[in-house]
C-alpha positions, 0 to 999 in steps of 0.5 A: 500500500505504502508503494502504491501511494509512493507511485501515485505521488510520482506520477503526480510529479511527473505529470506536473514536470511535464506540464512545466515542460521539464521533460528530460527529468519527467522521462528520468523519474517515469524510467525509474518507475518503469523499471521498478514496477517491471522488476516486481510482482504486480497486484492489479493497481500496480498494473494499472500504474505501469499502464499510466507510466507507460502512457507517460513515456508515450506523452514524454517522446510526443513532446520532445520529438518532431516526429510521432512514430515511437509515440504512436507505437508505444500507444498502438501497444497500450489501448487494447491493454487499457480497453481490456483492464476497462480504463477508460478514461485512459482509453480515453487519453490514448485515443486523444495522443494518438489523434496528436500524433497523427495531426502532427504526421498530417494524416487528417482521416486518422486524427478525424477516427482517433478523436471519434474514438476519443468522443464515444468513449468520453460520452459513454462513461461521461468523462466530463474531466477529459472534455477540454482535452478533446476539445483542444484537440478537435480544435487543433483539427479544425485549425488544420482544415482552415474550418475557423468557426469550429475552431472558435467553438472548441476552443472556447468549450475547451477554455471553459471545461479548462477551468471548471475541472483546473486544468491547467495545460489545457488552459494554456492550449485554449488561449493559444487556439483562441490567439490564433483564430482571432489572429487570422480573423483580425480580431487583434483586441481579442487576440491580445487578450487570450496572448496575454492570459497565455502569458501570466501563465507561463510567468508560473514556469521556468520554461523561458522559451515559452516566456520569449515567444509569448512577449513576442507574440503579444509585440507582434499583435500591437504591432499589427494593431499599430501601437508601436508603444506597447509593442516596443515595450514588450520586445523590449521584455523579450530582450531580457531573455534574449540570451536565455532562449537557443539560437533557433528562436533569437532571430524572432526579436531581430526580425520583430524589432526592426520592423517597428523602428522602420514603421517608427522611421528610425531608419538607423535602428531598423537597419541595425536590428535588420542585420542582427536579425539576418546573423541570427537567421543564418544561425538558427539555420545552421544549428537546425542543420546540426541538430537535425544531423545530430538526431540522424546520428543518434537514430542511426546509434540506437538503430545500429543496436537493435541490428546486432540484436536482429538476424542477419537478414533482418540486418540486410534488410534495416540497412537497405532501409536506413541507407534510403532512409539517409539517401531520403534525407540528403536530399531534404538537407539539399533540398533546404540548403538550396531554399536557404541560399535562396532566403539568403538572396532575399535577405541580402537584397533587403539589407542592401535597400536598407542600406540604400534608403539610409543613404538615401534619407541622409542626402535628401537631410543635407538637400533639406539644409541646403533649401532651408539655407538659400530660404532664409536668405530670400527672407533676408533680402525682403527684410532688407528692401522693407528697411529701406522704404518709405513710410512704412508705418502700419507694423501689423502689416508689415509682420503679417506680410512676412508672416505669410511670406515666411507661411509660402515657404514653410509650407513649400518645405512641408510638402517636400518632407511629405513627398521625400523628394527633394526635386519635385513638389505636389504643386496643386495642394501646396498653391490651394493651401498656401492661396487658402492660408493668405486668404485667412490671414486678412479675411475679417468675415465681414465681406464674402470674398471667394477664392476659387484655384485651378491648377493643372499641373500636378509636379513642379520643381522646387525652384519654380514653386518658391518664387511663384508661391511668393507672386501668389502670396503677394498677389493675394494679399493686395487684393485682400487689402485694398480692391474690396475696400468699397465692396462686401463681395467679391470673387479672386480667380487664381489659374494654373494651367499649360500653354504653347509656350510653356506654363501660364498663371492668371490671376483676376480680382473683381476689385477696385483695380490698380496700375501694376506698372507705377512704382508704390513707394509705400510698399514692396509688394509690386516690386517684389512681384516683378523681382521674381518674374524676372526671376522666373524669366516670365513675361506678364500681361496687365489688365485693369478693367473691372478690376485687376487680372495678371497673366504670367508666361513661365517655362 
């Protein structure tokens, strides 16, 4: 009685090692009790325990090899025993690894009869503990076959049994079924949050490769949400255990990181963390390769051992057998190496763009420089020709004048950061903006002054639209000023368009009209205005009746 408690305890233990997934000591303590239980005579518990034991071993192997064939034949062995002993709920068990394990080879009519298999027996002896697990696994089925709703419905009973019986693993699988649907139906809220239950429990473990790819998880889902904040700071708590986790995950944060820096536009840090992303790539394919031929050793070890057991025409024939099997393998191996050259090319040339978009941004900083620099002179010389006027005594005027002067240029300039072009600017928004802005400016609401822009051309080199923005500015002020001083309503036409000798401006007031061509010595504007269409090497037509219309020629 004292031994069967004892086992009863370990097997307690080691399920709870499993579910932690500390296999290598789950597998020592499950081989130790299998001996022990082998070597002794056997009352009927103790029968039942070897049988439980054994299942273990099968869940143990499921767990840490990619491949399900030593599981699936270990289980194969264990039902008609459990069947027979009337286990059920370890029928039930078996018949619900053996469907994993076939989900895993891909072979989908047996996981679908398994979990048949699993559902009969459950309903049968109402096995309501068991549920979850069958609805984990029914789930998982569902995802295979691409069926999301069903794959929602399961998981979310799973979720449910999972708590009301405390189980715990269950538990887990349910949130990481539900983070998945609501990652492939764009439900990102929904999926951040069963992420993140999925991630307080894994807090519980010391199973910190599990721990990594849930903070990158939840990073990657904020990404996708754009909350570049959160999910900085989530791949900021992968990186503590950047170190922790093998080499075959590293690269995750890598790739995960440089994308935010590139949406945030640090380009430098996005570059930075594409090349560690790209080392560690490089890495995790090579030690892939290594534990891949590592395990074909160690198979071809253990398989070795059992041949000296065997007959010699069992030998003749597990040597031909592992001699494809090795041959099958090479060419896996070359296989993957050759879409591995290939990533590699996809990858260099991303880095390469990278690098090119850095270059490219640091000369469009220093054109930028140089724009500002010769603005800032213009802004200079205007100033310098209003310190020589004559009596210029409204000072209101005179700032807001070089208030929406200093505006064409800014404005200019905004555009230019927009497009990252340093030649070339969206010509029709920045003079309907700019026209609008210098509108504003004087516009006292009394009177109904409409401002109506056309333009044809959509690009214009930047040292064509500065000086025109300025004519514009100008022009628009004038009339503002002083042709509506009589009048409540009136009507300023501004028109963009392309002629046969090049591009033609006309621009038209229906105000009181003034004399273009007689020097004002109160003020800069005219001069200023045929300062740049001298400029521009315009040639300009004036018309004064009802009002005033400009028409300037420009190449």
């Amino acid at each position: 009685m004292a031994q069967n408690s004892f086992i009863d305890k370990e097997i307690k233990l080691i399920d709870s090692l499993i579910q932690y997934n500390k296999l290598d000591i789950a597998q020592e303590k499950t081989e130790k009790l299998y001996q022990l239980l082998t070597n002794s005579k056997k009352s009927k518990n103790q029968k039942t325990q070897l049988l439980e034991i054994r299942f273990r071993k099968a869940l143990i192997l499921d767990r840490q090899s990619a491949s399900p064939a030593k599981s699936i034949q270990i289980l194969q062995g264990l039902i008609d025993e459990a069947e027979t002993a009337d286990l059920n709920s370890l029928s039930c068990r078996i018949y619900l690894l053996m469907a994993l394990a076939y989900e895993k080879a891909d072979d989908l009519d047996l996981t679908d009869k398994y979990l048949q298999n699993a559902y009969n027996t459950y309903k049968k002896y109402e096995l309501n503990e068991i549920y979850s697990t069958y609805c984990i696994r029914k789930g998982s089925y569902y995802r295979y076959k691409e069926e999301l709703d069903s794959t929602l419905y399961y998981a979310t009973k799973a979720k449910e049994y999972a708590k009301k019986y405390s189980n715990t693993t269950d538990l887990m699988d349910s949130y990481i079924l539900l983070g998945n649907v609501f990652h492939k139906t764009h439900n990102y809220p929904e999926a951040l949050k069963n992420t993140v239950s999925l991630l307080n429990y894994r807090r519980k473990t010391t199973d910190t490769v599990s721990i990594f790819h849930s903070y990158q998880d939840i990073s990657s889902t904020y990404f996708k949400m754009h909350d570049l904040k959160n999910a900085l700071l989530y791949s900021d708590s992968s990186y503590i255990l950047y170190k922790k986790v093998p080499i075959t995950s590293k690269y995750l944060f890598g790739k995960s990181r440089y994308k935010i820096y590139e949406s945030l536009g640090n380009i430098d840090s996005a570059y930075y963390y594409f090349k560690q992303y790209h080392d560690d790539l490089q890495l995790s394919q090579k030690e892939e390769e290594h534990i891949k031929a590592k395990k074909l050793e160690e198979q071809y070890q253990n398989d070795k051992k059992e041949v000296i057991i065997k007959s010699k025409n069992q030998q003749v024939f597990f040597i031909s057998s592992l001699l494809v099997l090795i041959i099958i393998i090479f060419v896996l191996v070359l296989r993957k190496n050759q879409k591995i050259k290939k990533q590699n090319k996809i990858i260099n040339s991303q880095l390469a763009e990278l690098s090119k978009a850095l270059e490219q941004k640091q000369m469009l900083l220093s054109e930028l420089q140089h724009r500002v620099k010769n603005n800032l002179q213009h802004v200079i010389s205007i100033l310098e020709m209003q310190k020589e006027s004559v009596d210029f005594n409204n000072i209101d005027e005179l700032i807001r004048g070089n208030q929406n002067r200093i505006h064409s240029m800014a404005l200019l300039h905004k555009k230019l950061n927009v497009s990252d072009n340093v030649n070339e600017i969206d010509f029709k928004r920045y003079i309907t903006e700019l026209s609008g802005l210098v509108k504003e400016s004087y516009d006292n609401h009394n009177k109904k002054i409409s401002l109506n822009v056309k333009c044809e051309i959509e690009n214009i080199s930047i040292e064509k639209a500065l000086p025109i923005g300025l004519i514009i500015t100008e022009l628009v002020s004038n009339s503002m000023k002083h042709a509506f001083k009589k009048r409540n309503i009136g009507i300023i036409n501004l028109e963009i368009t392309k002629s046969g000798i090049g591009n033609k401006l006309y621009y038209a007031d229906n105000g009181d009209g003034y004399d273009f061509n007689k020097v004002n010595e109160k003020g800069l504007g005219q001069e200023i205005i045929k300062g740049l269409i001298d400029q521009l090497d315009g040639i300009t037509e004036i018309k004064e009746n009802n009002g005033f219309e400009l028409i300037l020629y420009f190449r």
